[in-house]
C-alpha positions as CSV (number, residue, x, y, z in Angstrom):
1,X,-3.7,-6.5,5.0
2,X,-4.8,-5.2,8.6
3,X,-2.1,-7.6,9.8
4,X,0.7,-7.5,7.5
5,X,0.2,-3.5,8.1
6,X,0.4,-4.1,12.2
7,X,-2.9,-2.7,12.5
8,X,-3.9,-5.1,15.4
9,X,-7.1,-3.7,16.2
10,X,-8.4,-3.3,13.0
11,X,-7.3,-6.3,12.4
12,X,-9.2,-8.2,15.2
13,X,-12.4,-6.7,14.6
14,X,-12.1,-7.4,10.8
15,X,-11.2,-11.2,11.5
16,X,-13.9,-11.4,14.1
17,X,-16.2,-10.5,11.8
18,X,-14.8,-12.6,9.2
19,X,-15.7,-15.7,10.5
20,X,-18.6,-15.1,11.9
21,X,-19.4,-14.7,8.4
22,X,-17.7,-17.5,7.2
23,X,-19.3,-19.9,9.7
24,X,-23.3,-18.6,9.0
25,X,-22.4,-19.0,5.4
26,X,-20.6,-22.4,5.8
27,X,-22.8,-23.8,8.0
28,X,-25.6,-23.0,6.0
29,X,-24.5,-24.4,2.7
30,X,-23.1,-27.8,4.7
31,X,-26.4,-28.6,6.1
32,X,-27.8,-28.2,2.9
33,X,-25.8,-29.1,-0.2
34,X,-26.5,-32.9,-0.3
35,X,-29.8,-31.4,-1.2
36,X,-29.1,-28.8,-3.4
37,X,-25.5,-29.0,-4.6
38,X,-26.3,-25.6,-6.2
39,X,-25.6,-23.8,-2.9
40,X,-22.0,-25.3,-3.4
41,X,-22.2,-23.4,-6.8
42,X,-23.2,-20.0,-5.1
43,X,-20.9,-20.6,-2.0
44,X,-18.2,-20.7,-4.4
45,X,-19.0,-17.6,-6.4
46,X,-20.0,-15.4,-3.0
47,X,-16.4,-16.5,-2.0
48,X,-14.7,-15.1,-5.2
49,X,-17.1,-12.0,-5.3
50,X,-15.7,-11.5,-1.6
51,X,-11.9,-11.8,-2.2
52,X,-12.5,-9.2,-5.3
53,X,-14.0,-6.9,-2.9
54,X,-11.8,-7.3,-0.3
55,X,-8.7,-6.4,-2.8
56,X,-11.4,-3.5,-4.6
57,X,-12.1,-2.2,-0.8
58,X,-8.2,-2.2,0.0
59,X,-7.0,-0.6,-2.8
60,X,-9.4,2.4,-2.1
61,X,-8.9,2.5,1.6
62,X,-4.9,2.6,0.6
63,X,-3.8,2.1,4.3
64,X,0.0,2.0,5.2
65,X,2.9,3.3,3.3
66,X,4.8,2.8,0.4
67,X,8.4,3.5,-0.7
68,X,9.0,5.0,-4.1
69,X,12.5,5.3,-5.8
70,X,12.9,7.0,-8.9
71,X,16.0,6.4,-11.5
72,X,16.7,9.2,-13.8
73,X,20.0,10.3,-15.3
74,X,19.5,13.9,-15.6
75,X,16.5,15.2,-13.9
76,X,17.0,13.8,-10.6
77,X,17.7,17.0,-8.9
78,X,14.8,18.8,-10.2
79,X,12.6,15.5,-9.4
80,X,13.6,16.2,-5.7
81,X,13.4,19.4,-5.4
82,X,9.6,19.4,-6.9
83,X,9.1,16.5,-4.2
84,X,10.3,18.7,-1.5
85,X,7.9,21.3,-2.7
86,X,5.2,19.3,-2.3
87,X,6.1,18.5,1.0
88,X,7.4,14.8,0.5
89,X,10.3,14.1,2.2
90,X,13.2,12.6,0.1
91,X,16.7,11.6,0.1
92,X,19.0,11.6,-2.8
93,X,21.9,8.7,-3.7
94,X,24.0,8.6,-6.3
95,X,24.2,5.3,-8.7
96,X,25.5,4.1,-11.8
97,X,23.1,2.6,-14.7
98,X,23.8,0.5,-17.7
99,X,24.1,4.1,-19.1
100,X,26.4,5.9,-16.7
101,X,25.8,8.1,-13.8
102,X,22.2,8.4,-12.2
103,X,20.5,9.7,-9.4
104,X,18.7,7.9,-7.5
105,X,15.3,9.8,-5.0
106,X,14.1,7.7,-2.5
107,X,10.3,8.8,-1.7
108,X,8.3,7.2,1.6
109,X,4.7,8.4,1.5
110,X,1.3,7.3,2.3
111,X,0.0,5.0,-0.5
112,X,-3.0,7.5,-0.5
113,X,-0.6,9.7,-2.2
114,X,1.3,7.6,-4.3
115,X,-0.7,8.5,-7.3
116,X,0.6,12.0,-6.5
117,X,3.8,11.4,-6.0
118,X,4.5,9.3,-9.8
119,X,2.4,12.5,-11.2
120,X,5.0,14.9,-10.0
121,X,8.2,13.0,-11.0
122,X,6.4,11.5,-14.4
123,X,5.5,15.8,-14.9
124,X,9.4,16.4,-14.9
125,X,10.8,13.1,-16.6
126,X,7.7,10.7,-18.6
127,X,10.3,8.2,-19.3
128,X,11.2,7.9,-15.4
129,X,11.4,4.6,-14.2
130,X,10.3,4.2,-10.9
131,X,9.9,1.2,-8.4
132,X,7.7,1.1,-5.3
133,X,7.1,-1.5,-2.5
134,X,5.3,-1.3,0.8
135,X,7.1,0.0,3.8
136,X,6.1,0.3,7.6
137,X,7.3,3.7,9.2
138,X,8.9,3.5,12.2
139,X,9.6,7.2,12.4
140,X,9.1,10.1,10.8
141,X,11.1,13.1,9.9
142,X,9.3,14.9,7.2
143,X,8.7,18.9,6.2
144,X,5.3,18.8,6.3
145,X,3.6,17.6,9.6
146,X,0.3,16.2,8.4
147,X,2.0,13.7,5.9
148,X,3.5,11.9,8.7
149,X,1.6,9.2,10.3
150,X,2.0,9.1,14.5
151,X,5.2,8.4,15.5
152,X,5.4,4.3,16.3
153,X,7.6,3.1,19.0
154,X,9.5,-0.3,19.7
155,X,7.1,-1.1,21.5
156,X,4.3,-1.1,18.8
157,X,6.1,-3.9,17.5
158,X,6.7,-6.1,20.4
């Protein structure tokens, strides 16, 4: 996640330490599995516990952002002016559903506050439907200062 987030730091640390885990555990279980093919067993499992963790430990840590769009036909409006309350910057398109007309709020937040962010629209509408996927901020114009991350350049991505 480090990576696919362009945390490159993070990201080499976290893979250094990685396999230097990998290769105690690996060699340790190689030298000894003709003898005790159990420790196969047990390597196994400690690798599944450790990709559950990994995802558990992500999912809490929430790093990076997300971008949320919300469909309503009516209460689109109010949906985005209770955002802009909040402080979330959003932009408004108009769109046609199955329906008829629709709004259409496009949201880009931390996923930290994601959970927030559904709670306010889903306080308006409850039958909103909503759609989010991760999104890396290049730049960030938003009302409220300490919801933007640091400003990245072009060259953050070179």
């Amino acid at each position: 996640m480090m990576t696919v987030q362009g945390e490159t730091k993070m990201a080499f640390w976290l893979g250094a330490l990685e396999m230097t885990v990998w290769v105690m555990g690996t060699s340790a279980v190689i030298a000894k599995v003709g003898e005790v093919p159990f420790l196969g067993v047990c390597y196994a499992l400690g690798f599944a516990v450790g990709n559950v963790t990994g995802i558990w430990v992500e999912r809490k840590i929430a790093l990076g952002h997300v971008v949320v769009r919300f469909i309503s036909p009516v209460n689109g409006r109010v949906i985005s002016s209770a955002m802009r309350n909040a402080g979330f910057g959003t932009t408004v398109v108009a769109g046609e559903g199955s329906e008829g007309p629709v709004t259409v709020q496009f949201v880009v937040c931390r996923r930290k506050d994601l959970k927030q962010v559904i709670s306010i629209a889903r306080t308006i509408d409850p039958d909103v439907f909503y759609t989010y996927e991760n999104a890396g901020v290049a730049h960030c114009h938003r009302p409220s200062p300490q919801q933007c991350p640091a400003e990245q350049t072009a060259s953050d991505f070179a």
